[in-house]
C-alpha positions in Angstrom: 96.6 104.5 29.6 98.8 101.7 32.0 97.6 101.1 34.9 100.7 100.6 35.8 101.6 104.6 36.1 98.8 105.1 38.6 98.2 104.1 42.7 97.4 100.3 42.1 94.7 100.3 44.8 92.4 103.1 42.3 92.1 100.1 39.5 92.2 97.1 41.2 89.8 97.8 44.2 87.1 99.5 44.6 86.5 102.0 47.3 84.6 100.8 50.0 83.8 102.5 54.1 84.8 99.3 54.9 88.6 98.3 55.2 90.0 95.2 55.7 93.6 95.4 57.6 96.0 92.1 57.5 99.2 91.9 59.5 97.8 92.3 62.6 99.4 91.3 66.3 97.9 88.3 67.9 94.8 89.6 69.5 94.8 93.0 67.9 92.1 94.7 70.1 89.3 97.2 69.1 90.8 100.2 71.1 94.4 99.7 68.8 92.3 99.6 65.6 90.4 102.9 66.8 93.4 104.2 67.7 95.2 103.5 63.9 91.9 104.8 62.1 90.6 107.3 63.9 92.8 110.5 62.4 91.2 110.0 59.1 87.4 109.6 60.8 84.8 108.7 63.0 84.9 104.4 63.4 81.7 103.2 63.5 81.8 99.6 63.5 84.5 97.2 64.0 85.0 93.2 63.5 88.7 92.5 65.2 90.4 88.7 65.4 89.4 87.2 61.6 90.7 84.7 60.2 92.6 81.4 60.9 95.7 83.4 62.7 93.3 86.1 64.3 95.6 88.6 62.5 93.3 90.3 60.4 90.1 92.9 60.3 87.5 95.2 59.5 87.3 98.9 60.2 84.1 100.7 58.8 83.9 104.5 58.4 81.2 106.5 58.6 81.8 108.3 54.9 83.8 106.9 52.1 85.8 110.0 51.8 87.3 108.9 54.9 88.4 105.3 54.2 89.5 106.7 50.8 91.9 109.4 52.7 93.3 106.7 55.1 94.4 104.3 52.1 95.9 107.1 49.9 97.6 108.5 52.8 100.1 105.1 53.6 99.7 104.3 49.8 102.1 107.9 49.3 103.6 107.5 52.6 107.2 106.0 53.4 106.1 105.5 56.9 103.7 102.3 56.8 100.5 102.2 59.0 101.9 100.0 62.1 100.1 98.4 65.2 102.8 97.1 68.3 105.4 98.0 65.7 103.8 95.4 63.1 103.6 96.9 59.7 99.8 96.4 58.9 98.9 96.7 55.2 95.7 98.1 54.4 93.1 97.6 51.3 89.4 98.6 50.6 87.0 95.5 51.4 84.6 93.9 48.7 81.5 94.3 52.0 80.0 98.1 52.4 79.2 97.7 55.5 80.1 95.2 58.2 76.9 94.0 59.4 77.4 90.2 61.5 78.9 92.5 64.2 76.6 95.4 64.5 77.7 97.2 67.4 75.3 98.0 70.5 76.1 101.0 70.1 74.1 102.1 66.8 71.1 100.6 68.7 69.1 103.3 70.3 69.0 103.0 74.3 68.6 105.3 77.5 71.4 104.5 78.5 75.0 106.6 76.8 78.1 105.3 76.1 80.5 108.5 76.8 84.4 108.7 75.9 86.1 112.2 77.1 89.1 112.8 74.9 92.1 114.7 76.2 91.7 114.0 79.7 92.6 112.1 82.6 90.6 110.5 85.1 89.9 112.8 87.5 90.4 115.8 85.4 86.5 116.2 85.0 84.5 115.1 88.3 81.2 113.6 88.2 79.4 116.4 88.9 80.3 118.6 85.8 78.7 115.2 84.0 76.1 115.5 85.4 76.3 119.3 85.1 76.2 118.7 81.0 74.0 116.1 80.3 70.9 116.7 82.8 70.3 120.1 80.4 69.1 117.5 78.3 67.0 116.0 80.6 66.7 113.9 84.3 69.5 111.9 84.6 69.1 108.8 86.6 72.7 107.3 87.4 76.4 108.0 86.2 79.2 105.5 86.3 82.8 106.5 85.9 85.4 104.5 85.1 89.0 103.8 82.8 89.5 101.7 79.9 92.0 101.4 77.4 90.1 104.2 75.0 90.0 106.3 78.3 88.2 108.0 80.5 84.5 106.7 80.5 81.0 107.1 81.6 77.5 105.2 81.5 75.2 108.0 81.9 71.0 106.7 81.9 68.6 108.3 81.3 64.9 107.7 81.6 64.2 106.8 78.1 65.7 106.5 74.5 64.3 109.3 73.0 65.9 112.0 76.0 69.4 109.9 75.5 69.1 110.1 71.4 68.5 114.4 72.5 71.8 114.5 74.9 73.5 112.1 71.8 72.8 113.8 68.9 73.6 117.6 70.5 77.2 116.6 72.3 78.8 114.2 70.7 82.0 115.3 68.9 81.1 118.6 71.2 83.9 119.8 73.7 82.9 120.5 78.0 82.7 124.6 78.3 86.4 125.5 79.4 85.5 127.0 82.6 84.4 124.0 83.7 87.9 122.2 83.1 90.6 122.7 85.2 93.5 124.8 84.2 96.0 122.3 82.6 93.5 120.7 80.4 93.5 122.3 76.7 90.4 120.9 75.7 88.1 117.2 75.6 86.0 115.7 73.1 82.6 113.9 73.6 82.6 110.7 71.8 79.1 109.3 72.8 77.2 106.0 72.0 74.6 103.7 72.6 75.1 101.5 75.4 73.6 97.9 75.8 72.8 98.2 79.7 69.7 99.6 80.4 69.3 100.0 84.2 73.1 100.4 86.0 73.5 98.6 89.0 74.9 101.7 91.6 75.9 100.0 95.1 76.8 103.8 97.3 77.7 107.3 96.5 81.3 107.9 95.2 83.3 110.3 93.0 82.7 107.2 90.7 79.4 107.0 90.4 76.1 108.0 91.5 72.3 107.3 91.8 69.9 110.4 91.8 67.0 108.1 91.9 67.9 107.0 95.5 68.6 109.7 98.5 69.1 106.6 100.9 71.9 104.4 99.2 75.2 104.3 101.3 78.1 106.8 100.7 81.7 105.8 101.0 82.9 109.0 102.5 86.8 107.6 101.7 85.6 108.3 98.0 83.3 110.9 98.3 86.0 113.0 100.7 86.8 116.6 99.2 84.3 116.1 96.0 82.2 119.0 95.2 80.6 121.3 93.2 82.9 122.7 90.9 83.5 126.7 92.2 83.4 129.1 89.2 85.6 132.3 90.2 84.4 135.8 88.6 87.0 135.3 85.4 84.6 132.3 84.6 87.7 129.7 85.2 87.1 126.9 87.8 88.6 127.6 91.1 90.5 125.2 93.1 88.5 124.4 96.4 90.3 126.1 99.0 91.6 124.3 102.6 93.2 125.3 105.7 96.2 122.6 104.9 98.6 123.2 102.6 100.2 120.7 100.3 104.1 121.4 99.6 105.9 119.8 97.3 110.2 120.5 97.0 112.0 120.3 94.2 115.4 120.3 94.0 116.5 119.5 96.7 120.3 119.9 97.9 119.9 120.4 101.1 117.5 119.1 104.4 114.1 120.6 104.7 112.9 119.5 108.3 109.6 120.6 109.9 112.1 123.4 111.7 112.9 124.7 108.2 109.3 124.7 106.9 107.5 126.4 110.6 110.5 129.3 110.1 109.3 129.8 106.5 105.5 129.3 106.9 105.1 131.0 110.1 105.9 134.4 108.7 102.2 134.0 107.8 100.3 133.3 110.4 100.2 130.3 113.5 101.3 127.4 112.1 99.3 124.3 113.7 101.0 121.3 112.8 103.2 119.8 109.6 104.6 116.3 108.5 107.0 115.6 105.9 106.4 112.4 104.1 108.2 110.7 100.8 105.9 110.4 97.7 106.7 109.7 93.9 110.0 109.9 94.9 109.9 113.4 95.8 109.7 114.9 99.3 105.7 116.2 100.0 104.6 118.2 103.4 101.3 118.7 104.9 101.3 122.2 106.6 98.2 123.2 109.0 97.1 126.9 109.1 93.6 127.5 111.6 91.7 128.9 108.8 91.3 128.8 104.9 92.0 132.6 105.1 96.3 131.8 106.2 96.6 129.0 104.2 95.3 131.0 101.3 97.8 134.0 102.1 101.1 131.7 102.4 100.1 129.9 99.2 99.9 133.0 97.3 103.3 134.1 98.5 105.2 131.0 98.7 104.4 129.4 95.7 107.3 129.7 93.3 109.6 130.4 95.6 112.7 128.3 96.6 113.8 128.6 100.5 117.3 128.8 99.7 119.1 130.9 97.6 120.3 129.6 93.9 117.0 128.0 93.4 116.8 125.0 95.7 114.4 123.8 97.5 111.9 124.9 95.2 108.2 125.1 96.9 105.0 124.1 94.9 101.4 124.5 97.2 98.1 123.3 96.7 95.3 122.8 98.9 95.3 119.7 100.1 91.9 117.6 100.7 93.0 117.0 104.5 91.3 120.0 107.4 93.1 117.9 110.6 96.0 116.1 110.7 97.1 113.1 112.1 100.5 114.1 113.9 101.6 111.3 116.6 105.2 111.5 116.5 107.4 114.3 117.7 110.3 114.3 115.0 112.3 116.2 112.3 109.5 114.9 109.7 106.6 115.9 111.9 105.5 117.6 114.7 102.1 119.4 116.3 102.3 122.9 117.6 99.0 122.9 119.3 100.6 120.8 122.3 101.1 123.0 125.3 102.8 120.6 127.5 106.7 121.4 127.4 107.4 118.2 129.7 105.4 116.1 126.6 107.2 118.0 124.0 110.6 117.4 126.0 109.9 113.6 126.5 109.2 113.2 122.8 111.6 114.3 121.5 114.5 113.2 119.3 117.9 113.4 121.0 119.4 114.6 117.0 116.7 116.8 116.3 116.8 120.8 116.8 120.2 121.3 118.3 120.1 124.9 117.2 117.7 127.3 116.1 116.0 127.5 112.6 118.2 129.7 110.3 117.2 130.8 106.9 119.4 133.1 105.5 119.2 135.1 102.1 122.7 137.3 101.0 120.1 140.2 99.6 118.4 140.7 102.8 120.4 143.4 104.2 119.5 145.6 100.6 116.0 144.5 100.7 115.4 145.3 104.4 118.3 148.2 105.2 116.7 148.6 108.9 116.3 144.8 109.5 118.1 143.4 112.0 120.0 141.3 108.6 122.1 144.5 108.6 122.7 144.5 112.2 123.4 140.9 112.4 126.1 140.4 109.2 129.3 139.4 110.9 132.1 137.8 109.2 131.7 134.3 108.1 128.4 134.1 110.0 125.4 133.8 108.6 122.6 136.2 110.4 120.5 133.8 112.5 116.2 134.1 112.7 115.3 135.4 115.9 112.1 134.9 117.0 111.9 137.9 119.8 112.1 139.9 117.0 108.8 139.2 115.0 107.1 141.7 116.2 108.9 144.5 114.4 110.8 142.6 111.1 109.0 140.1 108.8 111.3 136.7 110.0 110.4 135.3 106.4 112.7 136.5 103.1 112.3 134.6 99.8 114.7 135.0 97.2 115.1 137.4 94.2 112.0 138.4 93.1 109.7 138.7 96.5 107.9 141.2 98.2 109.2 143.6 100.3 107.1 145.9 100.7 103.8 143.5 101.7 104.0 142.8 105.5 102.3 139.6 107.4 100.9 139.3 110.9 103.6 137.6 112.9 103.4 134.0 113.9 102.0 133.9 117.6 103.5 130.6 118.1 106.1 129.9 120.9 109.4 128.7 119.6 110.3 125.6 120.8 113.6 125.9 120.8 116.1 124.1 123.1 119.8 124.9 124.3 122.1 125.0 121.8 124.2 122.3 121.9 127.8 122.5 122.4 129.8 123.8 118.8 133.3 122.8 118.2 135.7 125.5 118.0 135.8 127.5 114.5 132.9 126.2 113.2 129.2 127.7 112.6 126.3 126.6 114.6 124.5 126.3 111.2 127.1 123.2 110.6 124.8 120.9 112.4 121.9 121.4 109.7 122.7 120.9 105.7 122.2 124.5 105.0 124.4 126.9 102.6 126.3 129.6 104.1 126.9 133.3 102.5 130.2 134.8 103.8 130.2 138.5 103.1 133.1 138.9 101.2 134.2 135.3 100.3 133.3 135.9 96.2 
């Protein structure tokens, strides 16, 4: 039979674990060649940069079956194996195993290696680390940090054999989903040997730890908000709950000032303080509630919904880490309720700001609520205005389609600060002075 007829690399090479890649970028590092091989099988050693151009290398599997798979699948395929959009051509190696570049992480240590696929930093804290791996045993210190494979850890323990335990049971194992948060499909656990064998931990983060040493310093900026992941009765991890809300608007076509947001989230309860800050390049506000328990109200109702009708200003919540904030200035982007002062209130603030009462409007009021003073209040080419001596008997907060009408909120027991309304030119609406959308009965 020609050989001619068949896969050249089955008669002129012999399969080998170990293949040797040529047509490499300058400086090819490990984490690309991992990143090449790894769909066809665990890497276990590498040897990166050979060669007089440093183009070349060795990738060594841990079965044959695997090397054979990765060079019959670009031997049939009509997409070549690439690295930085370099085609790399691949062929079985005359060594079995690479062994001038043993990697450390064979050798047996107390100290593990840890790589969490799937995730980013901060999707899985410290503590659920330590959660998994001190079933195996006392674990002594954990270091977190990023690298190009990803998310990482140095977990030691207090000798080899408890970290060859912890090793040999988890790795290639997934974390228990209820300890992940929600958006996170799953991880993987790719664990080895590390050379360190005592980690040098300088204070208590969300980065790292030392359980060995109650007295080391803390850095509270790092440590803020981290805890104990809360594991609600459906077995999912719960987000930890705060008295200060984090909003985020989307689309938005038109202003959102803290006037806007204390009409919407005071329908829930006393709204303490809020600022309005640029982030991302979308527009973020901190809203302060007295307790956990309004915050956690509010965030279950708002979130979703859009303060103006035809899906703008779309709101998003989450608790946010903060339990006091900062508010100094008196302003359209933030301002502090708490202040009793009307004089202090009066000389802060901002000649442009609040020249007429908070309106929020919503065309589907008046058949939502037929008694509400919506009804009462529809006039012509007027959009019904939010008046706050009326809280006590009508809800002053309605979403858009697809709210609630027949749940009912303690009304906010917050004074309106509201001034005079200034002077409106002839024929025009006093809601002309803020960028909101007006529903004319009648005009479609």
């Amino acid at each position: 039979m020609s050989s001619s007829s068949q896969p050249q690399f089955r008669y002129t090479q012999t399969p080998s674990k170990v293949l040797h890649l040529r047509n490499l970028p300058w400086e090819c590092a490990e984490e690309e060649l991992v990143e090449l091989c790894k769909p066809f099988g665990k890497i276990v050693n590498t040897k990166c940069n050979v060669g007089a151009n440093r183009n070349q290398a060795f990738v060594e599997f841990a079965d044959l079956n695997q090397a054979i798979s990765m060079v019959s699948y670009y031997a049939s395929s009509s997409e070549p194996a690439q690295v930085r959009g370099k085609t790399v051509y691949i062929q079985y190696s005359n060594r079995h195993e690479i062994v001038n570049n043993k990697s450390p992480g064979d050798v047996p240590g107390n100290v593990l290696l840890v790589t969490i696929e799937g995730v980013e930093a901060g999707d899985v804290s410290i503590d659920v680390i330590h959660l998994v791996f001190s079933a195996f045993g006392f674990v002594h210190k954990i270091a977190t940090f990023e690298k190009a494979a990803g998310f990482q850890a140095l977990i030691q323990f207090t000798d080899a054999d408890t970290a060859s335990s912890a090793r040999n049971a988890l790795d290639g194992r997934s974390i228990p989903r209820y300890l992940l948060p929600a958006h996170v499909g799953s991880c993987h656990l790719r664990i080895s040997y590390s050379a360190h064998t005592d980690l040098n931990i300088k204070f208590q983060s969300h980065r790292s730890r030392d359980y060995t040493n109650p007295y080391l310093p803390v850095n509270p900026t790092a440590i803020e908000g981290v805890m104990q992941p809360t594991v609600g009765p459906d077995g999912k991890k719960k987000e930890p709950e705060s008295n200060v809300l984090l909003a985020s608007i989307e689309n938005m076509q038109y202003a959102v000032t803290v006037d806007v947001l204390h009409t919407v989230f005071s329908a829930f309860g006393t709204v303490q303080k809020i600022a309005i800050f640029e982030k991302n390049g979308g527009t973020q506000a901190l809203i302060q509630y007295p307790d956990v328990a309004t915050a956690a109200v509010a965030k279950e109702a708002l979130e979703g919904h859009c303060i103006y009708d035809g899906g703008y200003c779309k709101l998003h919540l989450s608790y946010s880490r903060h339990t006091d904030l900062n508010v100094k200035a008196y302003s359209d982007k933030s301002r502090d309720y708490t202040i009793q002062d009307p004089s202090l209130l009066a000389a802060q603030q901002i000649p442009a700001v609040s020249a007429a009462p908070a309106h929020w409007q919503n065309h589907q009021a008046a058949q939502m609520y037929p008694r509400s003073e919506y009804a009462a209040a529809a006039v012509p080419g007027q959009g019904p205005s939010w008046n706050p001596s009326a809280q006590g008997s009508t809800p002053p907060f309605v979403s858009a389609a697809g709210t609630f009408p027949s749940q009912s909120y303690q009304a906010s027991s917050v004074p309106a600060y509201a001034t005079a309304p200034a002077p409106t030119p002839a024929g025009s609406s006093p809601m002309s002075q803020y960028s909101m959308p007006m529903t004319q009965p009648g005009s479609s």
